[in-house]
N, C-alpha and C positions, 0 to 999 in steps of 0.2 A: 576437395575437402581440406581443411587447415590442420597443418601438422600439431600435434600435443608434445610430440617429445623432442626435445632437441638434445638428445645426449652430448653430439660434439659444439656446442657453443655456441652454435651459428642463431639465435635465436633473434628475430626482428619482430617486433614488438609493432610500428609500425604499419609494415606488409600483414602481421593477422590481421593487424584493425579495419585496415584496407578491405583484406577478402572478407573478413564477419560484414565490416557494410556493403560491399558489393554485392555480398546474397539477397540484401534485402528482405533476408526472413530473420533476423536476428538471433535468438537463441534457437528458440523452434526452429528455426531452418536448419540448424548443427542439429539437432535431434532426428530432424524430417531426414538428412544426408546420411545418417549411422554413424554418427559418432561418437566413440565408446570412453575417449579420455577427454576431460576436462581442458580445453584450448589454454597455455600458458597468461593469455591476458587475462583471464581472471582466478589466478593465483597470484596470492600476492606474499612474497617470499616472507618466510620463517622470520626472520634476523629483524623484521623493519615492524613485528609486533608485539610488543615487551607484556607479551600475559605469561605470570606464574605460574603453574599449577599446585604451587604452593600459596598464591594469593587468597585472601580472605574473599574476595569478590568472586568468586566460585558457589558459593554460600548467601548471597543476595542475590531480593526478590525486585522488581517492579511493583511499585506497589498499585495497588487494585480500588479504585472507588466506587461503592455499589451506590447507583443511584437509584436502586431500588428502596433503599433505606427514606429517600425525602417523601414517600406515600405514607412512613408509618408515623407514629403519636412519639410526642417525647424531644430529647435533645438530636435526633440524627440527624436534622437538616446543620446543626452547632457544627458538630463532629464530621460530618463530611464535608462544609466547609473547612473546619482545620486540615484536615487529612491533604486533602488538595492546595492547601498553603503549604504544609510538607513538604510533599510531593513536590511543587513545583520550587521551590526553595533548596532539596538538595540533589534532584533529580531532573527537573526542568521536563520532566514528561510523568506520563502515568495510564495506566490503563483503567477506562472504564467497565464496567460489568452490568445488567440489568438497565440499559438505557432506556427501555420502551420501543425499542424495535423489531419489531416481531420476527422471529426466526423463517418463517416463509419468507418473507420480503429479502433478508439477508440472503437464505436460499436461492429466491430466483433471481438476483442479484449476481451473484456469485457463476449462474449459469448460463445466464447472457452474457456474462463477463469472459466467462470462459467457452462458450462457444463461437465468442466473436473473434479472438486470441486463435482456437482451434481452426480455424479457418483451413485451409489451402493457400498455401503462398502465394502463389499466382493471382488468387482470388482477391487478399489482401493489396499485393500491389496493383494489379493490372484493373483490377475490380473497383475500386475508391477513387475518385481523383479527387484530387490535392486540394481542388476547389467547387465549390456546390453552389450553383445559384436559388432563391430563391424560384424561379420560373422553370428551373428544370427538374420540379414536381418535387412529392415527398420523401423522404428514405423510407427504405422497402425493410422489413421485417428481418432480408435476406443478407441487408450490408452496415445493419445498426444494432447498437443495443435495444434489448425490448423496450419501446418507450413507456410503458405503462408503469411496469416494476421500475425505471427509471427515475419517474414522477413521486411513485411513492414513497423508493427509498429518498429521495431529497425530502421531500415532508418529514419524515422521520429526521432527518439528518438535520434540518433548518429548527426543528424542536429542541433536541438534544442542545443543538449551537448555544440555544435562546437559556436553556438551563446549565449550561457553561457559565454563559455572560452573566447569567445572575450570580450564581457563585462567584466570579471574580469579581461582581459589584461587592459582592459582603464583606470582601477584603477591604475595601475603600480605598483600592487603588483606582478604579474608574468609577467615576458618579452617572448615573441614570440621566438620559434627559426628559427636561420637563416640560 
């Protein structure tokens, strides 16, 4: 197991990296082993992150574009276009809200995801190889994400994209082809 404290000094930065990839379970495998303190390599010291707690940016949000709003009547498809010129002008990122993806799909999304992650180490290495022919048959249920919820969340997701890209057309930074 990888030492957390190094009170007297001796600290090699290095050698943890070494033993975190030599487990080959990455964090879950530090969790799988009992480990109770946070490994030094991912702390990352005081002094080399200049946040105030007197900083104004304590008090700012991400801001939020409900694309719920482009179903309804009126100026909202205007305004969530600006919103998202905003956004991406003094923020360069933003959170969506109300995309059209339905909360089961995200669900079973989420728990394919995490039951494939929750694995057994062993299972994960020894179980997978590195490389998959077509001819050595399908992925099994037991060593893949669910394909089905896989399929639909990309449907969802290649929609959303497609209602991005439009919005960024309205900017007239990229023109449509014709």
């Amino acid at each position: 197991m990888m030492e957390a404290d190094h009170e007297d000094g001796s600290y090699d930065r290095n050698k943890e990296l070494k033993l975190l990839e030599e487990t080959k379970a990455g964090v879950k495998g530090l969790v799988d082993a009992g480990l109770t303190k946070l490994p030094k390599i991912f702390v990352h010291d005081g002094h080399k992150v200049n946040i105030s707690s007197s900083s104004s940016a304590t008090n700012v949000s991400i801001p939020v574009i409900d694309l719920g709003l482009l179903h309804e009547e009126g100026n909202s498809r205007h305004e969530i276009i600006q919103k998202v010129k905003d956004a991406g002008e003094k923020w360069d990122f933003f959170q969506v809200v109300n995309c059209d993806i339905p909360p089961c799909v995200l669900d079973e999304m989420l728990d394919g995801v995490r039951r494939f992650h929750e694995q057994d180490a062993e299972r994960l290495i020894e179980g997978t190889p590195s490389l998959v022919y077509w001819h050595q048959g399908p992925l099994t249920v037991t060593n893949s994400l669910p394909f089905a919820v896989t399929i639909k969340y990309l449907d969802h997701v290649k929609k959303l994209a497609l209602t991005l890209l439009e919005i960024r057309i309205a900017f007239g930074v990229i023109r449509p082809r014709t």
